[in-house]
ROZA-385638 format. One line per field, with one value per residue: x, y, z of N, C-alpha, C in turn; residue in one letter. Coordinates in steps of 0.1 Angstrom, whole numbers, plus 5000, padded with zeros to 4 digits. Layout:
// residues N
nc1 X	...
nc2 Y	...
nc3 Z	...
cac1 X	...
cac2 Y	...
cac3 Z	...
cc1 X	...
cc2 Y	...
cc3 Z	...
aa A	...
//
This chain:
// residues 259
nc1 3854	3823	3811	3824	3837	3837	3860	3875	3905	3921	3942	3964	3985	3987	3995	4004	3975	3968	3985	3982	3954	3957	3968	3954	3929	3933	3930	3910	3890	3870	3876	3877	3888	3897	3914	3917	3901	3878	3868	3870	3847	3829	3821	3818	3796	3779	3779	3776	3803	3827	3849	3877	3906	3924	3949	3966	3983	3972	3968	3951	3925	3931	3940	3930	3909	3890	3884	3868	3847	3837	3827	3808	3792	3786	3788	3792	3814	3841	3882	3910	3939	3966	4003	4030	4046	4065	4038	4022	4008	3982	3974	3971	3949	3928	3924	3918	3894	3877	3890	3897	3922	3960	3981	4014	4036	4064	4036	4032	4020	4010	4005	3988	3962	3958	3947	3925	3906	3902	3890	3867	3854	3831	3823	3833	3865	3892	3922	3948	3971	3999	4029	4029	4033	4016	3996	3982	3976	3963	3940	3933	3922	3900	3883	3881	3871	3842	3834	3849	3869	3905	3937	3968	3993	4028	4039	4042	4054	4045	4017	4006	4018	3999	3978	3973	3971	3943	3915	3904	3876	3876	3904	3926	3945	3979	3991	4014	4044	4067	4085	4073	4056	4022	4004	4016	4016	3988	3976	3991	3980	3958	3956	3957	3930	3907	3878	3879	3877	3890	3903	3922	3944	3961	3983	3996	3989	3991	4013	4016	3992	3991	3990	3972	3949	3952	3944	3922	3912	3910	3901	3898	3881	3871	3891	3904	3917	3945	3944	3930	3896	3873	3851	3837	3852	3840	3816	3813	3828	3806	3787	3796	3794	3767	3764	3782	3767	3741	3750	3765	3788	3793	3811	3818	3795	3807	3838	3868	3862	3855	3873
nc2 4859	4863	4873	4884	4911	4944	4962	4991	4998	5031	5045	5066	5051	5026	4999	4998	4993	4969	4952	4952	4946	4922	4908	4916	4905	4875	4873	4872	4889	4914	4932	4968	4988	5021	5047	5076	5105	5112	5091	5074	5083	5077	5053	5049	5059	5043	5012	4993	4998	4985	4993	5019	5023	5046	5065	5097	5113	5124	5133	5161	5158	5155	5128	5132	5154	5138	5119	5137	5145	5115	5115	5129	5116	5089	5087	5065	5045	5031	5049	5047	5067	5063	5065	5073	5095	5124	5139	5146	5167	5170	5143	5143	5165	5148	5128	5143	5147	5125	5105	5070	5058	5057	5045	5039	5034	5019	4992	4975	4943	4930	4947	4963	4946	4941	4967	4968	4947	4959	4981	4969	4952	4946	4957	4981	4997	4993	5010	5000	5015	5011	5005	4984	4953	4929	4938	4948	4927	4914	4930	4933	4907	4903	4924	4915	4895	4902	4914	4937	4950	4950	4963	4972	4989	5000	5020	5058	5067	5048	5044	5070	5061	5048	5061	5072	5052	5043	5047	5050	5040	5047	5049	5039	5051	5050	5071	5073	5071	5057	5067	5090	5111	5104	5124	5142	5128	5118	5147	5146	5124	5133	5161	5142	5130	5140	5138	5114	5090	5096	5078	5083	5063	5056	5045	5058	5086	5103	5114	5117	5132	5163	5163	5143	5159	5183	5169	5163	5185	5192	5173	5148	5118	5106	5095	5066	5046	5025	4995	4985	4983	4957	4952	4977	4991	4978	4988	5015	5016	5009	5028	5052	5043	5038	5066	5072	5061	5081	5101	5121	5132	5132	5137	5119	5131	5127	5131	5132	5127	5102	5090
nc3 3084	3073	3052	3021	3026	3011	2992	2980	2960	2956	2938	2920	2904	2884	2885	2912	2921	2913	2921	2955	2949	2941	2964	2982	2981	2981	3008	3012	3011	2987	2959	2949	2925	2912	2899	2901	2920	2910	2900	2921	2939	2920	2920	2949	2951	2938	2949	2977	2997	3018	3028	3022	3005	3000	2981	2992	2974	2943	2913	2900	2919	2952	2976	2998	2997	2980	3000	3019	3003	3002	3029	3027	3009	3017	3050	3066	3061	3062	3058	3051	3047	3021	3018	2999	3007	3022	3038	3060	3075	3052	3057	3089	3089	3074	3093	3112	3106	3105	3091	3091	3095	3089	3066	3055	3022	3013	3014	3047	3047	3066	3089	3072	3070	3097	3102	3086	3098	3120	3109	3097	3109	3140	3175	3195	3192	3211	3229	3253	3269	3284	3305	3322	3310	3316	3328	3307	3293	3304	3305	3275	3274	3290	3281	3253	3256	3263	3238	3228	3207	3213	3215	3221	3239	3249	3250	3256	3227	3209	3215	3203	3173	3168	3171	3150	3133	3132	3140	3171	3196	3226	3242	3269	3291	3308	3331	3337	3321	3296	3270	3269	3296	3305	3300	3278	3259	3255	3251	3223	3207	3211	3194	3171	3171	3174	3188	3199	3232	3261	3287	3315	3335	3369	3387	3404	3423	3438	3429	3401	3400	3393	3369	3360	3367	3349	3322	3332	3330	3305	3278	3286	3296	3321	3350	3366	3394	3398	3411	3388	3389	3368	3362	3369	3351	3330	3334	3327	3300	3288	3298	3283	3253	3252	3253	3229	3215	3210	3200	3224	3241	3273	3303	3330	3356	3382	3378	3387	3416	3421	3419
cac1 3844	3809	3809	3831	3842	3844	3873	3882	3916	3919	3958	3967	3996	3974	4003	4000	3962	3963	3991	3973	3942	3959	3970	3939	3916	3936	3926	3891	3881	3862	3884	3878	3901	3897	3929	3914	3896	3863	3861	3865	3834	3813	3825	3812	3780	3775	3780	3779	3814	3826	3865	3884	3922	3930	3964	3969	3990	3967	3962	3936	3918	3940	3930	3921	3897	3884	3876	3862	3834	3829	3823	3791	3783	3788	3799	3796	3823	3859	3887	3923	3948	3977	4010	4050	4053	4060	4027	4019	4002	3975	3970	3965	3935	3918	3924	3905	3879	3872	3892	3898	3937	3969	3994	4026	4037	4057	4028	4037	4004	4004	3998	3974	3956	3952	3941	3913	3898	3897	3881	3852	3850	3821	3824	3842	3874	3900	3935	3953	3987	4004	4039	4028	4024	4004	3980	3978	3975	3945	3928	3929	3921	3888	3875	3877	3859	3829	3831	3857	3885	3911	3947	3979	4005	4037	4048	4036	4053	4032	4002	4004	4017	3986	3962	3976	3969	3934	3906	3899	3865	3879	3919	3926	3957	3983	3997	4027	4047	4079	4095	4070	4046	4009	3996	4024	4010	3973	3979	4000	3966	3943	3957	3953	3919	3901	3865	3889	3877	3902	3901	3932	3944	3968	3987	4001	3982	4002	4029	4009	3975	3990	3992	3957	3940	3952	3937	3906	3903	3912	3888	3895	3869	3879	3903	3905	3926	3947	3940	3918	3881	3873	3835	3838	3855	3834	3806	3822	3825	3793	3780	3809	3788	3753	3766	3780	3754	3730	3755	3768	3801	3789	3817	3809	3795	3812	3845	3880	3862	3855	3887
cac2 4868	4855	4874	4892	4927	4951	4968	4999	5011	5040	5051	5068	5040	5015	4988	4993	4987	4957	4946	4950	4936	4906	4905	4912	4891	4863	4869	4868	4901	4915	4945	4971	4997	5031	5050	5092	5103	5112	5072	5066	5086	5069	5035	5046	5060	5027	5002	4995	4993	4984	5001	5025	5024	5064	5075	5109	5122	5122	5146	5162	5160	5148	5118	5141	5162	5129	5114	5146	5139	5103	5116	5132	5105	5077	5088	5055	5042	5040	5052	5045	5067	5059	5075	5072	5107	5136	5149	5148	5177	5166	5134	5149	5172	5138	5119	5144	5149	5108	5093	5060	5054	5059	5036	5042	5031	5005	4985	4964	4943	4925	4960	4966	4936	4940	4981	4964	4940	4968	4990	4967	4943	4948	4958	4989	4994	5000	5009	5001	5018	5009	4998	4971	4943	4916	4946	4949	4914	4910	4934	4927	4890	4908	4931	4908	4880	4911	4919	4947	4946	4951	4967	4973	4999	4999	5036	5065	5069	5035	5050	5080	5061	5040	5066	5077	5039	5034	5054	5040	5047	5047	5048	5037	5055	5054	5085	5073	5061	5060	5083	5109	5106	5103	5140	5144	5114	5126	5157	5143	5119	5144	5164	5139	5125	5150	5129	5102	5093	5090	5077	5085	5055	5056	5037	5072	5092	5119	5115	5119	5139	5176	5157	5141	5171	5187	5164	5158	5204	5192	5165	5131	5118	5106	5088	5052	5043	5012	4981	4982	4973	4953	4955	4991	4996	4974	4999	5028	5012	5003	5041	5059	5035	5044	5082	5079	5059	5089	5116	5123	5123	5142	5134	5117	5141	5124	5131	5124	5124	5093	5080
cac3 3079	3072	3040	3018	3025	2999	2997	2968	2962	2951	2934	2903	2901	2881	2887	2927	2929	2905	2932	2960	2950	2941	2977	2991	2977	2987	3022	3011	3005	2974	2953	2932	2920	2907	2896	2907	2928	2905	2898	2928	2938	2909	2926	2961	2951	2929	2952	2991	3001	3033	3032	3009	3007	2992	2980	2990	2960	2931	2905	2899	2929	2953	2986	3011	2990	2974	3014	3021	2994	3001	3040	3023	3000	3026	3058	3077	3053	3070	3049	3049	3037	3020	3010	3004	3008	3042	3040	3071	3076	3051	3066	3101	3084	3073	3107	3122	3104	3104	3083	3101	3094	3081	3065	3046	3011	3003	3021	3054	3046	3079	3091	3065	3071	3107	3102	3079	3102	3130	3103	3088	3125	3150	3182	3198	3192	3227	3232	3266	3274	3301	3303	3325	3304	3326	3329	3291	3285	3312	3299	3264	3277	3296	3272	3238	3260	3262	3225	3223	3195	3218	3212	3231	3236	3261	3255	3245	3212	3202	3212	3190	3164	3165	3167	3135	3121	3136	3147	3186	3203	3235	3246	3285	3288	3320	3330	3335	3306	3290	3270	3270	3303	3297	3292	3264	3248	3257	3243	3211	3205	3206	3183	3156	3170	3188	3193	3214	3243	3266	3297	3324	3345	3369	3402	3412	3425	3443	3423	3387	3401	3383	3350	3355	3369	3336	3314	3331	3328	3288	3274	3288	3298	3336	3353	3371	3401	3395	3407	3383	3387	3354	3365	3366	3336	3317	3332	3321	3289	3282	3293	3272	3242	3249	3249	3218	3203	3211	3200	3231	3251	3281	3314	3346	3370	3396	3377	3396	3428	3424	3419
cc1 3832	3804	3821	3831	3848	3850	3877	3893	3918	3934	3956	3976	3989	3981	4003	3990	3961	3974	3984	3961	3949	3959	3959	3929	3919	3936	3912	3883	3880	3868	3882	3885	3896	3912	3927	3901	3878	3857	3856	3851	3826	3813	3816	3795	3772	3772	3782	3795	3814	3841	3869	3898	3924	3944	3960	3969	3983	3962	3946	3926	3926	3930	3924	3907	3885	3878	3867	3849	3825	3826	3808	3786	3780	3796	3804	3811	3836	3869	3902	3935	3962	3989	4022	4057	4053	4046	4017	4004	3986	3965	3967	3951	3924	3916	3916	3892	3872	3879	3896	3911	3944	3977	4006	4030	4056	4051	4031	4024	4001	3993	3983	3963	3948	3944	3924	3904	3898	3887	3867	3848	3837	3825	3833	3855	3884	3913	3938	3967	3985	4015	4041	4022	4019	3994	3977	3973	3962	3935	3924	3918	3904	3880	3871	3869	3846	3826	3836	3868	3894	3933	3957	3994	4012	4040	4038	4037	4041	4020	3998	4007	4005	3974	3962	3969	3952	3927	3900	3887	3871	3894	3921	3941	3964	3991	4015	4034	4062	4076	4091	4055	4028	3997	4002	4014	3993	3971	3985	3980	3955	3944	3956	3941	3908	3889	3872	3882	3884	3899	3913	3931	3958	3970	3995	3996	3984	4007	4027	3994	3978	3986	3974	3948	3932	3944	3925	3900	3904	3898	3892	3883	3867	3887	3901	3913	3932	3941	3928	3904	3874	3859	3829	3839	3847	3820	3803	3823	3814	3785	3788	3798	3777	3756	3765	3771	3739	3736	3762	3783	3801	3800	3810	3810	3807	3829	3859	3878	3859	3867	3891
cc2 4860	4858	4883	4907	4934	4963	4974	5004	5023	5050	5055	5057	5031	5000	4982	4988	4978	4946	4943	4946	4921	4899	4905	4905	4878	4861	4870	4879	4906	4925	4950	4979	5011	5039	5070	5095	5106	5098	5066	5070	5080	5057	5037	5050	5046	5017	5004	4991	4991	4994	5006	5024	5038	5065	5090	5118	5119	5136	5147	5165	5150	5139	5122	5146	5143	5125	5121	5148	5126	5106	5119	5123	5091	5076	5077	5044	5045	5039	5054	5048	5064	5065	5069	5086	5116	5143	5151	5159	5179	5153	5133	5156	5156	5123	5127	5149	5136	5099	5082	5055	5057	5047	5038	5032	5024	4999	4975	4960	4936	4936	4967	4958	4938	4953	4978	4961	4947	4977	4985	4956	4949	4948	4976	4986	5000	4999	5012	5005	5016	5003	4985	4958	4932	4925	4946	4935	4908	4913	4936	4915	4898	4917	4926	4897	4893	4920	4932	4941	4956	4953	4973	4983	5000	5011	5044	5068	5061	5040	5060	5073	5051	5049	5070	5063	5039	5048	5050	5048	5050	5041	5050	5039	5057	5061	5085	5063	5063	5061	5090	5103	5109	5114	5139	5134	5120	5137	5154	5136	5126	5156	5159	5130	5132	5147	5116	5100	5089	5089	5073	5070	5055	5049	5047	5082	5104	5121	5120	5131	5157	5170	5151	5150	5178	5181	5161	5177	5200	5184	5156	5133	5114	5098	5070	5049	5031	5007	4986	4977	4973	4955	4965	5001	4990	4980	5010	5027	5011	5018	5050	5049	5040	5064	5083	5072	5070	5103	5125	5122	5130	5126	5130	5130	5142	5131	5123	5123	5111	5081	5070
cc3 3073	3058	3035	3019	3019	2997	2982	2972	2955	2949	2919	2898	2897	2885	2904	2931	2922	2917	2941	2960	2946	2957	2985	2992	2975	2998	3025	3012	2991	2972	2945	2931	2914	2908	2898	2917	2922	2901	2908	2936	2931	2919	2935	2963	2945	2936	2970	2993	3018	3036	3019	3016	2996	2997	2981	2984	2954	2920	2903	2910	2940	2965	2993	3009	2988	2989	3018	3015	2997	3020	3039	3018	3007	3038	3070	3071	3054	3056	3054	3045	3033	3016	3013	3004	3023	3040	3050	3075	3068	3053	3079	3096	3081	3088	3109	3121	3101	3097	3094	3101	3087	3080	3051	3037	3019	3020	3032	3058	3061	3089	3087	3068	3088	3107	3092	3083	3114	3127	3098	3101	3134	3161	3186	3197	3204	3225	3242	3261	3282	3294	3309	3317	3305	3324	3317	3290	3295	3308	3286	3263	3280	3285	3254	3242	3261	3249	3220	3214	3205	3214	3221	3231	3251	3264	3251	3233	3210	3200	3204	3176	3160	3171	3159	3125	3125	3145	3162	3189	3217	3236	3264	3284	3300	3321	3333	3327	3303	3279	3275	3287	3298	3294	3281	3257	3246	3249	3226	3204	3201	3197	3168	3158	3177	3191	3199	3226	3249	3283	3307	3332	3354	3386	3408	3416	3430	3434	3412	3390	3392	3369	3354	3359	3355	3327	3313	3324	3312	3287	3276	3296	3316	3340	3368	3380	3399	3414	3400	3382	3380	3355	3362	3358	3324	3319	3322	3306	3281	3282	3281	3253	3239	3246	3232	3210	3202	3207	3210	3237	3266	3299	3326	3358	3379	3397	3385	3413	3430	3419	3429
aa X	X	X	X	X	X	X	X	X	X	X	X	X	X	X	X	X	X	X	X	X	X	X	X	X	X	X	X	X	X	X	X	X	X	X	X	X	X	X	X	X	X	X	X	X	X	X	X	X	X	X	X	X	X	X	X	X	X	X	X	X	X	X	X	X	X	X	X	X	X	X	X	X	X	X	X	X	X	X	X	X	X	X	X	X	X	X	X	X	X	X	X	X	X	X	X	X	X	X	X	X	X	X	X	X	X	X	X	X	X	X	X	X	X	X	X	X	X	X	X	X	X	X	X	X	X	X	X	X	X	X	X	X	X	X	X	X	X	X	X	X	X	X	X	X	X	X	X	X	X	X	X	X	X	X	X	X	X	X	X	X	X	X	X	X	X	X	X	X	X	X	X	X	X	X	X	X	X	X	X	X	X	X	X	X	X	X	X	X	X	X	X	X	X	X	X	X	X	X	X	X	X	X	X	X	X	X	X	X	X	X	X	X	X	X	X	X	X	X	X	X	X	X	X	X	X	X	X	X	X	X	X	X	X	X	X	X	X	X	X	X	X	X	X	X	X	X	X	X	X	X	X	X	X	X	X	X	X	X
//
């Protein structure tokens, strides 16, 4: 990092955020702490941050509410929340209204660490499924050499549980998958990220075309024939960009005819 990235946690547990910042600002980021969620508001209007880490549970005003504030006060400001409890149900409500990730208490910081540098990093962020993993590992290889932060998933569980960690601009998703095949997963995703763009890819064409029909009549955005053509996709990419850099996510005309 070229400069320090400043990074508030934000727990009633005053002993976990004095932990945690120890931990974090030995990887060279800047920490502050607030222990509710009205502090941490003073904090974010006070100061430019670049990341919040919010506990959930908090009296008083609890994490969700509190994100839901700093979305007005500073909505380009991704936000992280955190919890060791089932609350599911409230942490789905702040996924999809932006928050940029989830991660579970006690902290597996490697985890944390990497969910950090996806959240305050440059570039788009992409997730490949596919169970084939030469195809993952090419196009990782291809799209971080053109300035994507690039990410990888074999199944579909994985990929739900990493749209849960991590807000992706774009998810290249192939319809055929293990456990669940790649509508379920499609479907599972876009319930906790529903501005996703998702983009169908698949080497079945007969065999998968109900499942991607479906998804294109839902909101992905369209679909890819394998062999992959990386020229294509790093089109596709680049328009899917300019859209949303203008507000947009408007589908290719052409849709799956040009499969």
């Amino acid at each position: 990092m070229s400069k320090k990235a400043r990074i508030l946690v934000v727990d009633d547990n005053e002993e976990f955020c004095q932990n945690v910042k120890d931990v974090v600002e030995l990887h060279g980021y800047e920490v502050l702490t607030a222990y509710d969620g009205f502090q941490a508001l003073d904090l974010v209007r006070q100061n430019g941050l670049d990341l919040v880490l919010m506990d959930v549970r908090m009296p008083v005003i609890d994490g969700v509410a509190t994100f839901k504030k700093i979305k007005q006060i500073a909505p380009q400001t991704p936000v992280i929340m955190v919890t060791a409890y089932a609350v599911e149900q409230l942490v789905r409500d702040a996924l999809r209204q932006g928050a940029f990730g989830f991660v579970r208490k006690p902290l597996d910081f490697e985890l944390l660490f990497a969910l950090i540098e996806n959240a305050v990093s440059k570039g788009a962020l992409v997730l490949v499924v596919d169970d084939d993993r030469d195809l993952c590992a090419n196009m990782k290889d291809v799209l971080s050499d053109k300035g994507y932060r690039a990410c990888v998933a074999h199944d579909g569980s994985t990929a739900v549980e990493k749209a849960w960690e991590s807000d992706f601009d774009v998810i290249l998703l192939d319809m055929k998958l293990p456990p669940v095949n790649g509508l379920e997963t499609y479907l599972s995703v876009r319930d906790i990220r529903p501005d996703v763009v998702v983009v169908i890819i698949t080497g079945h064409r007969q065999e998968m075309g109900d499942l991607v029909e479906q998804a294109i009549e839902g909101t992905a955005y369209t679909c890819l024939e394998k062999p992959i053509d990386m020229d294509r996709l790093l089109s596709l990419l680049e328009r899917i960009r300019q859209q949303k850099a203008k507000g947009a996510s408007e589908k290719p005309e052409w849709g799956l005819r040009d499969v």
